[in-house]
FINU-231447 format. One record per residue (C-alpha): x, y, z; residue number from 1; residue in one letter. Coordinates in steps of 0.5 Angstrom, whole numbers, padded with zeros to 4 digits, always signed. Last residue first. Example, Ala and Ser with C-alpha at 12.3 -4.5 7.8 and 13.67 -1.06 7.14 Angstrom:
FINU-231447
> east|north|up|k|r
> +0027|-0002|+0014|2|S
> +0025|-0009|+0016|1|A
//
This chain:
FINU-231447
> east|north|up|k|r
> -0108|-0093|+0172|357|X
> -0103|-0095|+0177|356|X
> -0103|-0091|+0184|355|X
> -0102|-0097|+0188|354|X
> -0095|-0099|+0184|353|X
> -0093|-0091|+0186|352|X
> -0095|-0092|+0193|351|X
> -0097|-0086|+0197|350|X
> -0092|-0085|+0203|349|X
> -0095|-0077|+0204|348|X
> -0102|-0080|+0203|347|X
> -0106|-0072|+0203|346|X
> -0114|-0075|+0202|345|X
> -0119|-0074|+0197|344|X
> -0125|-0073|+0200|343|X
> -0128|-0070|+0193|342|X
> -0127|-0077|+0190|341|X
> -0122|-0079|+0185|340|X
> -0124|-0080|+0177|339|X
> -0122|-0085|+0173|338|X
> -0125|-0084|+0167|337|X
> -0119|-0088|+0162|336|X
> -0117|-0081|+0158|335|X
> -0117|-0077|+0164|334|X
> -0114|-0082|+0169|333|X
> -0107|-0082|+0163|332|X
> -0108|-0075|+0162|331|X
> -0107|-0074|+0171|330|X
> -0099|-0076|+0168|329|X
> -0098|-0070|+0164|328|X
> -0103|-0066|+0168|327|X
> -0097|-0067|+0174|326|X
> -0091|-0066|+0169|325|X
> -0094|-0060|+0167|324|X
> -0094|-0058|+0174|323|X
> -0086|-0057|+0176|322|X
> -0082|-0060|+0182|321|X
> -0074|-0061|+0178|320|X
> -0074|-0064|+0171|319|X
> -0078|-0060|+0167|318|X
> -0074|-0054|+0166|317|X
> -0068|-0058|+0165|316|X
> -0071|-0061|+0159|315|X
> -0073|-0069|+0160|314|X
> -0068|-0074|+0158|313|X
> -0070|-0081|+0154|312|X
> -0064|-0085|+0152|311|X
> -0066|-0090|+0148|310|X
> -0060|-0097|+0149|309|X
> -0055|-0099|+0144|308|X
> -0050|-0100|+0149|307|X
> -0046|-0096|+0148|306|X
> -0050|-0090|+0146|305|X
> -0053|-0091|+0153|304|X
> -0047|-0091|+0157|303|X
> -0044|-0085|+0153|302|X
> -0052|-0081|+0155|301|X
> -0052|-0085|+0162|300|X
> -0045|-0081|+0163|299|X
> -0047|-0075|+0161|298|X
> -0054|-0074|+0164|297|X
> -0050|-0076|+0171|296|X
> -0045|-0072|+0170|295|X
> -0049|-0066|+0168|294|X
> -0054|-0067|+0174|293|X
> -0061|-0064|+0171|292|X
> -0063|-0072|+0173|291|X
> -0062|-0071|+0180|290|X
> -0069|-0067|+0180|289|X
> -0074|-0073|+0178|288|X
> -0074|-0077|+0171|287|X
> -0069|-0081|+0166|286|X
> -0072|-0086|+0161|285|X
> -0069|-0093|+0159|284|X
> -0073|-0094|+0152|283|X
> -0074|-0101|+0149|282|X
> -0074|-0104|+0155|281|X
> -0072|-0112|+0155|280|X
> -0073|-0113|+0163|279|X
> -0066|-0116|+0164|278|X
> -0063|-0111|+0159|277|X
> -0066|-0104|+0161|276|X
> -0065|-0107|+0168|275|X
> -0058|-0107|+0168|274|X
> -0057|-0101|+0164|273|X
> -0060|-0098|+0170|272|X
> -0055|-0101|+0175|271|X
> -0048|-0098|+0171|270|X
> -0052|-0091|+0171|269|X
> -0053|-0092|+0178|268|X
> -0048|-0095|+0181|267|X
> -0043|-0090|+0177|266|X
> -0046|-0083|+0178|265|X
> -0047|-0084|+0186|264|X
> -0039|-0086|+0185|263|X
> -0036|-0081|+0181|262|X
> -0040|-0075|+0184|261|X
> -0038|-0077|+0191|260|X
> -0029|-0077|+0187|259|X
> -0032|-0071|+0184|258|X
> -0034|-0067|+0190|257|X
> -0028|-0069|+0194|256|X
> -0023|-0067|+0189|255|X
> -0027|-0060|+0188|254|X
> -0027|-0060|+0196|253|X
> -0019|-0060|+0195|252|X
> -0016|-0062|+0201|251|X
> -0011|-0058|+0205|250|X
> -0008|-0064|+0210|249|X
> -0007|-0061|+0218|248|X
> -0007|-0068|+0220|247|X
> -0013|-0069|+0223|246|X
> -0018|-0064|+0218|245|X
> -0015|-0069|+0214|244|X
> -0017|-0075|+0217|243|X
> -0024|-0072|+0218|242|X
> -0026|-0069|+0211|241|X
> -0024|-0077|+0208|240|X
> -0028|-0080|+0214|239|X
> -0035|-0074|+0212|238|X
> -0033|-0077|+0204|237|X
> -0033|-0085|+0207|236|X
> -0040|-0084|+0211|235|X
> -0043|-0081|+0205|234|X
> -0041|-0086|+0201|233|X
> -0044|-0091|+0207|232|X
> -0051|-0087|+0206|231|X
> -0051|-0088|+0199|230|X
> -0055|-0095|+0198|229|X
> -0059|-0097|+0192|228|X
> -0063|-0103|+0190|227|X
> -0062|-0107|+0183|226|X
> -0060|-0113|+0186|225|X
> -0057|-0119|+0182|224|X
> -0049|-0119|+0185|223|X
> -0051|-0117|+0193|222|X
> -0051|-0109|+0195|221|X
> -0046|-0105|+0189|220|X
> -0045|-0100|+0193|219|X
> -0039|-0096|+0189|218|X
> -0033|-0094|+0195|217|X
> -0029|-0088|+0194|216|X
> -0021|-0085|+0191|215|X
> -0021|-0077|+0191|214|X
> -0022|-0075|+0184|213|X
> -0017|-0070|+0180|212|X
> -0017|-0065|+0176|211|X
> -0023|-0062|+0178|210|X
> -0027|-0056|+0175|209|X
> -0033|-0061|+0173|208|X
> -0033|-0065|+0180|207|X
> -0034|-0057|+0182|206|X
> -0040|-0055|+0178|205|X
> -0044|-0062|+0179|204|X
> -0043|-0061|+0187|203|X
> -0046|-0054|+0186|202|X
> -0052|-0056|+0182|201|X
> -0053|-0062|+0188|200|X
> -0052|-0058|+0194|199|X
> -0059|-0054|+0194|198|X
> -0057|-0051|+0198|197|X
> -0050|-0047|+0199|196|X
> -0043|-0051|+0200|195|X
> -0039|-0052|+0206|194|X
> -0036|-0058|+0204|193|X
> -0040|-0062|+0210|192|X
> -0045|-0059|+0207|191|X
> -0045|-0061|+0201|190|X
> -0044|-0068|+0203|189|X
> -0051|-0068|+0205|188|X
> -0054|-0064|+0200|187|X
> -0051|-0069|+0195|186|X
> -0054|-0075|+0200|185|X
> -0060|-0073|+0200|184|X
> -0060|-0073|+0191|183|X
> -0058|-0079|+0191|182|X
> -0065|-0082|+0197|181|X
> -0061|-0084|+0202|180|X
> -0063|-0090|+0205|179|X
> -0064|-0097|+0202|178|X
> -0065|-0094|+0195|177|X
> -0070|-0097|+0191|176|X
> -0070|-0103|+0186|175|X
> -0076|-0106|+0181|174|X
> -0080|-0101|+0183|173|X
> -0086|-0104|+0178|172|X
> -0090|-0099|+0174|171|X
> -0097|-0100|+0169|170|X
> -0098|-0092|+0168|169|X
> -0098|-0094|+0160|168|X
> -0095|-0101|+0159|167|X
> -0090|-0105|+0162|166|X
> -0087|-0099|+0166|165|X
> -0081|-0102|+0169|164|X
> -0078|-0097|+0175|163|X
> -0071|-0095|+0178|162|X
> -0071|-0092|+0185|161|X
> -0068|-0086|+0188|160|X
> -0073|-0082|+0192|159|X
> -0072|-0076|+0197|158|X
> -0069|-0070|+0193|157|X
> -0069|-0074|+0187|156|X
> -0067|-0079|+0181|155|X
> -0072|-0083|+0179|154|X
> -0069|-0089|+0173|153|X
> -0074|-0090|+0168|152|X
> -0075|-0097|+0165|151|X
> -0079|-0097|+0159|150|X
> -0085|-0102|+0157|149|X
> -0086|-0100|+0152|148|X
> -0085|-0093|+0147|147|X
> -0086|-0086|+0150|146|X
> -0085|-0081|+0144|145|X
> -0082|-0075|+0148|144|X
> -0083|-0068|+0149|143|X
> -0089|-0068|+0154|142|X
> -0089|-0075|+0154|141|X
> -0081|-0075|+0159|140|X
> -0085|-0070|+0164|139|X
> -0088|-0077|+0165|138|X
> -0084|-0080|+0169|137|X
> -0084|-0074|+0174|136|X
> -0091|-0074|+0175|135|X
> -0091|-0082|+0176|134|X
> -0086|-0080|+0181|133|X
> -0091|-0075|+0184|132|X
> -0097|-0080|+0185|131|X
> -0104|-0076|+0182|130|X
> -0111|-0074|+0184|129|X
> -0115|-0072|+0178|128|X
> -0122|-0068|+0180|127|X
> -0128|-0067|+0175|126|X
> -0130|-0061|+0174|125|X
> -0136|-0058|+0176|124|X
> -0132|-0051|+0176|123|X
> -0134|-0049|+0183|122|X
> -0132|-0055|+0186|121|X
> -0126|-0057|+0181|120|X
> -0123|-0051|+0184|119|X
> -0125|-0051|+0190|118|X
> -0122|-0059|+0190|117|X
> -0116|-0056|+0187|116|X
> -0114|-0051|+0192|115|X
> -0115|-0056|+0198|114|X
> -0111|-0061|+0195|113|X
> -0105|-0056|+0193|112|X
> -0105|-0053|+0200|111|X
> -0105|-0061|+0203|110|X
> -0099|-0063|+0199|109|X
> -0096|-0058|+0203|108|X
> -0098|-0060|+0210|107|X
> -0097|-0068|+0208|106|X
> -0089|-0066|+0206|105|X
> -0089|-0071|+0200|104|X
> -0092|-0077|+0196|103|X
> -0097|-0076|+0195|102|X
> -0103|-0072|+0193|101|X
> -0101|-0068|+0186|100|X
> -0107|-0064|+0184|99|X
> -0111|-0065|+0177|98|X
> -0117|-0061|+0175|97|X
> -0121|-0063|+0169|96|X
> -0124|-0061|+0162|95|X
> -0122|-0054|+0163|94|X
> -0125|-0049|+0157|93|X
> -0129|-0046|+0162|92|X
> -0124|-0044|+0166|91|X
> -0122|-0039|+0160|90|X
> -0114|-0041|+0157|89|X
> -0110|-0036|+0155|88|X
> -0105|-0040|+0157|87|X
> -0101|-0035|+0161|86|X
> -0106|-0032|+0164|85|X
> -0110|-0039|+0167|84|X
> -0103|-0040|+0169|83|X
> -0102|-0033|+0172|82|X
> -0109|-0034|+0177|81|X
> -0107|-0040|+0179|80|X
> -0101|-0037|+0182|79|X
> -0103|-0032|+0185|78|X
> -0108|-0036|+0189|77|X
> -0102|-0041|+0190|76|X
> -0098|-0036|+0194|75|X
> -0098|-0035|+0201|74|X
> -0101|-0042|+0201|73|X
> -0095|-0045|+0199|72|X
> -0090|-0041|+0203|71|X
> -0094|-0042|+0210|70|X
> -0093|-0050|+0208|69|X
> -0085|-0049|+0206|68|X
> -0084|-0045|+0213|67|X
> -0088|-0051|+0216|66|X
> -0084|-0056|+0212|65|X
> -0077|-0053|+0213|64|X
> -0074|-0055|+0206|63|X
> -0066|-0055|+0208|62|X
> -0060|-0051|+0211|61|X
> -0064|-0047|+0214|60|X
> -0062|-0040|+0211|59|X
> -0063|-0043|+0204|58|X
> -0070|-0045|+0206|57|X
> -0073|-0039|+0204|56|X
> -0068|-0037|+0197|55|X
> -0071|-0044|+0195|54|X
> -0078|-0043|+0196|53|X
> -0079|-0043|+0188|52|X
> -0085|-0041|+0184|51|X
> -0086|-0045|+0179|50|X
> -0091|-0043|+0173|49|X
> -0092|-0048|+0167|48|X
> -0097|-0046|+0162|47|X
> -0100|-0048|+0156|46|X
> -0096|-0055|+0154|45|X
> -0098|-0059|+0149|44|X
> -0098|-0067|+0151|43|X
> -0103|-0069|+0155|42|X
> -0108|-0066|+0151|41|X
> -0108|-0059|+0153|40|X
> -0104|-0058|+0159|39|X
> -0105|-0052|+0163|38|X
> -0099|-0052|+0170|37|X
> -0100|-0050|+0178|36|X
> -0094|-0049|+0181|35|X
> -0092|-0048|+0189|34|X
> -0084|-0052|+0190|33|X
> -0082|-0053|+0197|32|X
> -0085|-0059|+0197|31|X
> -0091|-0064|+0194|30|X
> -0094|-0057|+0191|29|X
> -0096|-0059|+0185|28|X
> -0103|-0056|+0182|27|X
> -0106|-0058|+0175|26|X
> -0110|-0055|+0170|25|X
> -0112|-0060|+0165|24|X
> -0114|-0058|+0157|23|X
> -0117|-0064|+0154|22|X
> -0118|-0061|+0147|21|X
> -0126|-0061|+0145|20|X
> -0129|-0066|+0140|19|X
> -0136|-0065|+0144|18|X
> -0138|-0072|+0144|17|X
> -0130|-0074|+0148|16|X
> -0133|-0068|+0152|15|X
> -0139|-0071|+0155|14|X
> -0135|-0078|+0154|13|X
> -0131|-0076|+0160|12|X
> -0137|-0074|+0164|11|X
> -0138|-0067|+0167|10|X
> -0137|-0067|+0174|9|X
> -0135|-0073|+0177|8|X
> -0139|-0079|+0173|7|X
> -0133|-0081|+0169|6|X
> -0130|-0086|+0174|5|X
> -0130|-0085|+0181|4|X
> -0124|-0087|+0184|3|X
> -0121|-0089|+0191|2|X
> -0114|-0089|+0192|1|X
//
């Protein structure tokens, strides 16, 4: 990406002379969540406004990019309007606006695009592009003291990755999924049992009622690697279903729900430990949309305390699609004047390493 630094607008060193708090106003619309969020320096959350497609695409069976785009752009100007209501802050009292550019759906990155680069425009302020899995990590700053170098364990809808943070907004991916995303294979599994979307939270609720747990593979790939692989796991459940099917045998879907959720929770708390330790991380961090999964935020918290190891988890609301994770992660290009240009492109494969401040 290509960036200006400080000369965007009003100068970073403008506002620094002023002794003004650093409000940011960001936007986030990587996928079916619209959210426009007003930060005050990084941490303090002003307001934080989401509106869900989730009752939309529930018919469908998953996120309809065109539906998700129309939705998007039917909503982000009230949106906007209800954040800046909620704050109470002026658009005068901005110091930068930020938008999430990839990864993501590329027609609802480009609603989120368009709005901010019109806001920022007529507000002279300058504009802050921002990777969404920089996003999710650091939703853990806006209630967490950050201390490094940290691993985080991202855990979404589409990404599964583990990250080593040497220093603030410096990542490596260490290991990712060779795949499904985690979250993926939960709404694929999901709907092999006949559960609603989103899948995830009704398979959390169901391996939590079972008694028992159907008896699955764990993808542990070669002995020192830290990648993923869930697509198997779903092959086995969607075998399990089959054979019973076949032979007239009732199955128990919280069984089946608890023995996938066993599994997933396994590989990665038991591999994110293993970076913790090989790369000498002070804290271990838990991001994206899967890390409001009890199993996993139970077993990783037991794992944790075991090991002697910080566990960092943001609050539920903070963990799904939200923009005050965007403004979280946008500070740190505020305070290093690292401004994007105003022809800011939509890059829905963006890289998290080439996004580093």
């Amino acid at each position: 990406m290509n960036e200006q630094h400080g000369n965007e607008g009003r100068s970073l060193s403008v506002w620094q002379e002023e002794g003004r708090p650093v409000c940011i106003l960001a936007i986030e619309t990587s996928c079916d969540e619209t959210s426009v969020a007003i930060v005050r320096d990084g941490k303090e959350i002003l307001s934080n406004v989401v509106s869900s497609q989730v009752e939309t695409h529930q018919r469908f069976g998953g996120v309809v990019p065109e539906v998700a785009s129309r939705k998007h752009v039917e909503s982000i100007t009230w949106i906007i309007e209800e954040a800046f209501d909620q704050a109470g802050v002026a658009p005068a009292e901005l110091s930068a606006v930020a938008v999430t550019h990839g990864p993501g759906l590329v027609g609802s990155l480009l609603v989120g695009l368009v709005a901010a680069k019109a806001l920022a425009s007529a507000l002279e302020l300058p504009l802050i592009g921002v990777h969404h899995i920089a996003g999710h990590i650091y939703a853990n700053q806006l209630v967490h003291e950050l201390e490094y170098p940290f691993v985080s364990l991202v855990v979404s809808g589409g990404h599964t990755e583990l990250v080593y943070v040497e220093s603030e907004g410096r990542f490596h991916i260490i290991g990712q999924t060779r795949d499904d995303a985690a979250g993926e294979a939960y709404d694929k599994v999901a709907r092999a049992l006949k559960l609603p979307y989103p899948g995830g939270p009704h398979i959390d609720r169901l391996a939590h009622e079972a008694s028992e747990a159907v008896t699955l593979p764990r993808a542990w790939l070669e002995p020192d690697s830290y990648d993923f692989s869930f697509s198997g796991l779903k092959s086995a459940v969607l075998a399990v279903l089959n054979q019973a099917g076949m032979k007239g045998i009732a199955f128990e879907p919280a069984a089946v729900a608890r023995g996938f959720q066993d599994s997933v929770v396994d590989v990665l708390v038991e591999k994110a430990l293993r970076a913790v330790q090989a790369y000498g991380a002070k804290q271990l961090l838990l991001a994206g949309g899967v890390a409001a999964n009890k199993g996993l935020r139970e077993r990783l918290g037991s794992r944790c305390a075991e090991a002697g190891v910080p566990l960092l988890a943001p609050p539920l609301s903070l963990c799904t699609d939200n923009a005050a994770m965007i403004a979280a992660a946008a500070f740190l290009k505020y305070r290093r004047g690292q401004f994007a240009p105003f022809d800011l492109k939509a890059e829905p494969l963006l890289k998290l390493e080439a996004w580093s401040v």
